[in-house]
DOLODO-756884 format. One record per residue: x, y negated, z negated of N, C-alpha, C, O in turn. Coordinates in steps of 0.02 Angstrom, whole numbers. Layout:
// DOLODO-756884
<rec><n_x>X</n_x><n_y>Y</n_y><n_z>Z</n_z><ca_x>X</ca_x><ca_y>Y</ca_y><ca_z>Z</ca_z><c_x>X</c_x><c_y>Y</c_y><c_z>Z</c_z><o_x>X</o_x><o_y>Y</o_y><o_z>Z</o_z></rec>
...
This chain:
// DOLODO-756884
<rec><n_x>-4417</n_x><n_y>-1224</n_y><n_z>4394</n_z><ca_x>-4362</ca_x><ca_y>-1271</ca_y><ca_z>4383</ca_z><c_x>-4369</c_x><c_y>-1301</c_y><c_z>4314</c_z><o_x>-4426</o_x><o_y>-1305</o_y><o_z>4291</o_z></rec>
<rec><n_x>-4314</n_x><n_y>-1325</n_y><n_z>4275</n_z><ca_x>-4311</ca_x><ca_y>-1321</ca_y><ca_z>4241</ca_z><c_x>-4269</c_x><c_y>-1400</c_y><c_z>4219</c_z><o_x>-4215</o_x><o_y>-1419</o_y><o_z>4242</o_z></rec>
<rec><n_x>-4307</n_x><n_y>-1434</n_y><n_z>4172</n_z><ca_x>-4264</ca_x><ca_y>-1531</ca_y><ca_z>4172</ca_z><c_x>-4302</c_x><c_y>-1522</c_y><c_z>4101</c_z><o_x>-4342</o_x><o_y>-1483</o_y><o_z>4073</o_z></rec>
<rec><n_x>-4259</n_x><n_y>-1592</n_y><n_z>4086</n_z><ca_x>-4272</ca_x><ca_y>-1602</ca_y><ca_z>4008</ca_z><c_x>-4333</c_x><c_y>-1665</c_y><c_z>3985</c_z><o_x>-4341</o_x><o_y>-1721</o_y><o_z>4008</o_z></rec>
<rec><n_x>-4363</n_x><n_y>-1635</n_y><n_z>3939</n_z><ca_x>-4414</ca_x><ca_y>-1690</ca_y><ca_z>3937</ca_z><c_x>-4399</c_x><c_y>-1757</c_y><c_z>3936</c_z><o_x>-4345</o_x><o_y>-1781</o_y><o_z>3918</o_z></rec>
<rec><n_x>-4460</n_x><n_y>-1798</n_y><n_z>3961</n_z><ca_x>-4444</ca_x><ca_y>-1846</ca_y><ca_z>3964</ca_z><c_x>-4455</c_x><c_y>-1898</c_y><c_z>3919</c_z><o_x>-4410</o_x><o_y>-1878</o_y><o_z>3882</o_z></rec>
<rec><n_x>-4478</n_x><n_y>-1954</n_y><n_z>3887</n_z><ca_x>-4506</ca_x><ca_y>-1977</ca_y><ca_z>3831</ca_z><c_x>-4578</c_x><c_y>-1964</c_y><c_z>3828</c_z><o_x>-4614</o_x><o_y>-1941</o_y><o_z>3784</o_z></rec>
<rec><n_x>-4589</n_x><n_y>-1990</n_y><n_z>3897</n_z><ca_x>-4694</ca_x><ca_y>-1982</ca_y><ca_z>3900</ca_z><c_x>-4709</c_x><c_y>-1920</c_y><c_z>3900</c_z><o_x>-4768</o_x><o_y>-1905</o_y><o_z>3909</o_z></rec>
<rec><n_x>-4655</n_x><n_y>-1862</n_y><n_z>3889</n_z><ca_x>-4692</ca_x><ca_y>-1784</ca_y><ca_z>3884</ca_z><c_x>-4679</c_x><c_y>-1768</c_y><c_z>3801</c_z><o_x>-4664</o_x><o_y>-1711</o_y><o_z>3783</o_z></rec>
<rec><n_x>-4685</n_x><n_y>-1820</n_y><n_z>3758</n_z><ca_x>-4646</ca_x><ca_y>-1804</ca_y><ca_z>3687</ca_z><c_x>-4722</c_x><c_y>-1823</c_y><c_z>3657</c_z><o_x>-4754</o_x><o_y>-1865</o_y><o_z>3687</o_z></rec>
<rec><n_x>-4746</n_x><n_y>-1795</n_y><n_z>3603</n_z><ca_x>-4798</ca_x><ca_y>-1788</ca_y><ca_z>3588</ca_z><c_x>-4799</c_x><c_y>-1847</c_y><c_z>3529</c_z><o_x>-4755</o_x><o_y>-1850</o_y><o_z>3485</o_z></rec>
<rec><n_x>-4859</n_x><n_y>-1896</n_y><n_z>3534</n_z><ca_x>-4836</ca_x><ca_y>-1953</ca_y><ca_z>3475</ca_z><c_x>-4845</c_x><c_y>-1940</c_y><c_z>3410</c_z><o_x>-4848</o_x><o_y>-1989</o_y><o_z>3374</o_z></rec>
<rec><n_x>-4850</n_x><n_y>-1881</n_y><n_z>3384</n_z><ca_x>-4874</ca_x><ca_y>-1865</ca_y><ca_z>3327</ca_z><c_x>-4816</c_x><c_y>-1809</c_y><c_z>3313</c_z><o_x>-4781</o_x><o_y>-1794</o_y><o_z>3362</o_z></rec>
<rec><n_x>-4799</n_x><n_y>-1772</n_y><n_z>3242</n_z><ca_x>-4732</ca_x><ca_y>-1746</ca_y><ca_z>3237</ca_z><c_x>-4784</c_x><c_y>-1679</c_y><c_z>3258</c_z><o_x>-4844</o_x><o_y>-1667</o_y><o_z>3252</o_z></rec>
<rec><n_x>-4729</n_x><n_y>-1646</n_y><n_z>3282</n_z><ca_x>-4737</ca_x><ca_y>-1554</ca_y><ca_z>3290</ca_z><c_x>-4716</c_x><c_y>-1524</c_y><c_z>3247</c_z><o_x>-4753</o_x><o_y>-1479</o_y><o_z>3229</o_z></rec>
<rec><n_x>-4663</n_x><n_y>-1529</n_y><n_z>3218</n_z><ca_x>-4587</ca_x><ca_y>-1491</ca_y><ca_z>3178</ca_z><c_x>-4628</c_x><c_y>-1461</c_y><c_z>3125</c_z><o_x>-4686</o_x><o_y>-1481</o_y><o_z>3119</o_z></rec>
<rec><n_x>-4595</n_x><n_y>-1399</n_y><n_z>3072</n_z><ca_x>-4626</ca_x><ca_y>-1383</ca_y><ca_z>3036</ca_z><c_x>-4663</c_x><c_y>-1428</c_y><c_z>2951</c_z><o_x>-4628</o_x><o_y>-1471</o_y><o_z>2925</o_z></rec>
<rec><n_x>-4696</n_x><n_y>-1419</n_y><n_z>2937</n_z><ca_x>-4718</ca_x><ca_y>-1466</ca_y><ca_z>2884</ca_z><c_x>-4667</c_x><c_y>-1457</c_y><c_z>2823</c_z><o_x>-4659</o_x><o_y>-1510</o_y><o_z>2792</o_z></rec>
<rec><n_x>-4629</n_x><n_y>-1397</n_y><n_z>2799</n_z><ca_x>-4616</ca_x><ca_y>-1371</ca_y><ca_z>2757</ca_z><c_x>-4680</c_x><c_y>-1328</c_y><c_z>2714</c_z><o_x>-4728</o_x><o_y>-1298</o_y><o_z>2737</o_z></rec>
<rec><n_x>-4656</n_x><n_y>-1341</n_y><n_z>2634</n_z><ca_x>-4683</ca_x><ca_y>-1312</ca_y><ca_z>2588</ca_z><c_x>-4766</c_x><c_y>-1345</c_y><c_z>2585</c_z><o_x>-4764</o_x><o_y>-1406</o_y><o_z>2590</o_z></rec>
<rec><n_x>-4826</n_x><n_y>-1324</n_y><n_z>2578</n_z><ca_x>-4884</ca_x><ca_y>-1337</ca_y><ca_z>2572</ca_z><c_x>-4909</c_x><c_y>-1316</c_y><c_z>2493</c_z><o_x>-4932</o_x><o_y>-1261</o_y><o_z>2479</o_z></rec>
<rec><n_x>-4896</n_x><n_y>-1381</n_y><n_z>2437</n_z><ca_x>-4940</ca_x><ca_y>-1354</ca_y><ca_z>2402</ca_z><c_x>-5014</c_x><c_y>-1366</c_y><c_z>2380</c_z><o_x>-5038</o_x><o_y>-1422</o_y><o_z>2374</o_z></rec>
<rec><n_x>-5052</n_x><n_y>-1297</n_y><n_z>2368</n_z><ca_x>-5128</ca_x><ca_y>-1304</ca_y><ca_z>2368</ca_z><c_x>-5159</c_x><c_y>-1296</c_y><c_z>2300</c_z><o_x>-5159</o_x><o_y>-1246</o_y><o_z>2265</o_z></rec>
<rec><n_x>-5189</n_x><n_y>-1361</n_y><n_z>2287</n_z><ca_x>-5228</ca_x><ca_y>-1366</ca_y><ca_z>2205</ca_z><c_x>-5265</c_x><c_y>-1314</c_y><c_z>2182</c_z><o_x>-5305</o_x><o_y>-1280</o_y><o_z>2214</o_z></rec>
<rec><n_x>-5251</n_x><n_y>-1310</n_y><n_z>2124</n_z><ca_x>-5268</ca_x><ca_y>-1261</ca_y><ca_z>2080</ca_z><c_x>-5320</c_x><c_y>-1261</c_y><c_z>2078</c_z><o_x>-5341</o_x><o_y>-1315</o_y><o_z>2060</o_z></rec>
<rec><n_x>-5389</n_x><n_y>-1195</n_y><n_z>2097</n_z><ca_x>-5455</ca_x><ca_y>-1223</ca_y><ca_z>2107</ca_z><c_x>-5504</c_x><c_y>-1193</c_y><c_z>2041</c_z><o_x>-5563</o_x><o_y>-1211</o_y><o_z>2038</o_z></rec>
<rec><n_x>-5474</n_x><n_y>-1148</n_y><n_z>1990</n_z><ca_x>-5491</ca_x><ca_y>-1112</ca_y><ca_z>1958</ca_z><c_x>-5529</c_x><c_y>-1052</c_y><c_z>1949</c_z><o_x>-5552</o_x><o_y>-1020</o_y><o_z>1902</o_z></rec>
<rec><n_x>-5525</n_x><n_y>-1050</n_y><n_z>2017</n_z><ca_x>-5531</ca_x><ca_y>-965</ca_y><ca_z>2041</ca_z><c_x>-5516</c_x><c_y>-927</c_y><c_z>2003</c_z><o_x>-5462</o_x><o_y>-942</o_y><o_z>1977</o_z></rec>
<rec><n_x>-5552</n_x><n_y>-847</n_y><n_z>1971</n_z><ca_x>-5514</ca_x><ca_y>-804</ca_y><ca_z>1942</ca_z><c_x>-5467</c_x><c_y>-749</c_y><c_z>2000</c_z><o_x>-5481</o_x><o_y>-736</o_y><o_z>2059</o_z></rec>
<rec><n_x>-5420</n_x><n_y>-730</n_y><n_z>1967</n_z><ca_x>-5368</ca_x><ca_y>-707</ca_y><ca_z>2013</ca_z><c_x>-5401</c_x><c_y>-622</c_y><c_z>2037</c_z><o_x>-5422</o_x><o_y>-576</o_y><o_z>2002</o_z></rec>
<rec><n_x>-5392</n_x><n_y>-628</n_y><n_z>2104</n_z><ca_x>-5414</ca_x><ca_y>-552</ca_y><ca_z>2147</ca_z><c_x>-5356</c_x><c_y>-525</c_y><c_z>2163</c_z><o_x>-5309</o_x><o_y>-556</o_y><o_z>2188</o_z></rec>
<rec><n_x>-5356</n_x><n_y>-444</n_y><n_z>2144</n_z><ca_x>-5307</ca_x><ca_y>-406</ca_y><ca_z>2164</ca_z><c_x>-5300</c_x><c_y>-402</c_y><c_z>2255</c_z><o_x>-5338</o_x><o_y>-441</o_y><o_z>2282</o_z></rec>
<rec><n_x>-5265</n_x><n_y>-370</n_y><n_z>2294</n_z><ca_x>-5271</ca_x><ca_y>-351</ca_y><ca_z>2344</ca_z><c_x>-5306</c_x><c_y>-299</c_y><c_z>2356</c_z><o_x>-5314</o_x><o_y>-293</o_y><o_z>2416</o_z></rec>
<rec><n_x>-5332</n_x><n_y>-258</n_y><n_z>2325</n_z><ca_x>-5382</ca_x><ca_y>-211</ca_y><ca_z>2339</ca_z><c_x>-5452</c_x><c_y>-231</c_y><c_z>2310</c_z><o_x>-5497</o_x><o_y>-210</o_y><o_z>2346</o_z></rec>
<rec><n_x>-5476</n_x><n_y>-267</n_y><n_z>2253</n_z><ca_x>-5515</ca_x><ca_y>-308</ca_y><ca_z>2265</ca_z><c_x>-5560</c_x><c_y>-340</c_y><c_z>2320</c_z><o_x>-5616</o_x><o_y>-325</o_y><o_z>2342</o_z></rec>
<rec><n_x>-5513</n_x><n_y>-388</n_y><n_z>2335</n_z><ca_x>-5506</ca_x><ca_y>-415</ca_y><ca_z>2406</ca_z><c_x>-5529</c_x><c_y>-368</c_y><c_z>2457</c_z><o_x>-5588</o_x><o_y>-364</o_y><o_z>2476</o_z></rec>
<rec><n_x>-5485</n_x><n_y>-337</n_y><n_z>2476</n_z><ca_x>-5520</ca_x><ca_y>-255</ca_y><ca_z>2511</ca_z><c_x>-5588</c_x><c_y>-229</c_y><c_z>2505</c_z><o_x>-5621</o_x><o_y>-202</o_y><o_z>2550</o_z></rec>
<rec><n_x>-5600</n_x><n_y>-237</n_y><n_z>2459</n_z><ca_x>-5657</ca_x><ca_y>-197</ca_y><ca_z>2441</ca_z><c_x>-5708</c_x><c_y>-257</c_y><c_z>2469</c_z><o_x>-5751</o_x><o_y>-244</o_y><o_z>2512</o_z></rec>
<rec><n_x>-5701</n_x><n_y>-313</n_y><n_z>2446</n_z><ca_x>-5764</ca_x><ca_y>-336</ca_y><ca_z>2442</ca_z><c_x>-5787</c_x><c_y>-369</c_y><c_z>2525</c_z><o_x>-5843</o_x><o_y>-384</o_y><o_z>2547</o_z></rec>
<rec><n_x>-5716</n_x><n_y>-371</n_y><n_z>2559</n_z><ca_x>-5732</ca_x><ca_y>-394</ca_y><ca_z>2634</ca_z><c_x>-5750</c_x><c_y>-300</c_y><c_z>2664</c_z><o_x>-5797</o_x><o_y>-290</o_y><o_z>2703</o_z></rec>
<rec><n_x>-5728</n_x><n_y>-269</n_y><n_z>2651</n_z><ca_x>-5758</ca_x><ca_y>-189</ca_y><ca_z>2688</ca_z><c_x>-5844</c_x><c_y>-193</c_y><c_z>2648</c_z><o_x>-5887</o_x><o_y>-162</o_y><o_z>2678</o_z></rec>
<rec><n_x>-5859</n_x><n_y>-222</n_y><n_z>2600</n_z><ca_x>-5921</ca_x><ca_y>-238</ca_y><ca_z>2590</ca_z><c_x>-5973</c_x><c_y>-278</c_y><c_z>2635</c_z><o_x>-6034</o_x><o_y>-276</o_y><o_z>2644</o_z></rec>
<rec><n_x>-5925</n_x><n_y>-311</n_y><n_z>2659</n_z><ca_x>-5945</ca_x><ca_y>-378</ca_y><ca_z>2697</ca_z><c_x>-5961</c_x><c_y>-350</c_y><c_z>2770</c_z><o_x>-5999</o_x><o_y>-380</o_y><o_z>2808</o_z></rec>
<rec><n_x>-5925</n_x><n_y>-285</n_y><n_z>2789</n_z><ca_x>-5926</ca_x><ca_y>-259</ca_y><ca_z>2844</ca_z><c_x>-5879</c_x><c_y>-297</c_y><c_z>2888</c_z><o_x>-5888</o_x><o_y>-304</o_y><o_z>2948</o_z></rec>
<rec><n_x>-5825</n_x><n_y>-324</n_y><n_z>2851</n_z><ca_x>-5754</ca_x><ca_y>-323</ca_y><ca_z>2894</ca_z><c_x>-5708</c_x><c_y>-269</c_y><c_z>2889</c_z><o_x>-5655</o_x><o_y>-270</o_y><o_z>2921</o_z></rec>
């Protein structure tokens, strides 16, 4: 069966999506995608 929430089933904190996330520049040098590849199949992933 099927009813509509009620207030006390509403979660007090937001759910909804956050939007856009931006993440600080850490000065990482930039990895290709096969790079990447390579070095986790190194890793034995």
């Amino acid at each position: 069966m099927l009813r509509p929430y009620e207030e006390s089933h509403v979660a007090p904190y937001p759910t909804g999506p956050i939007g856009d996330v931006e993440l600080p520049a850490l000065g990482l040098p930039d990895f290709s995608d096969d790079e990447i590849e390579d070095a986790l199949r190194g890793m034995g992933s």
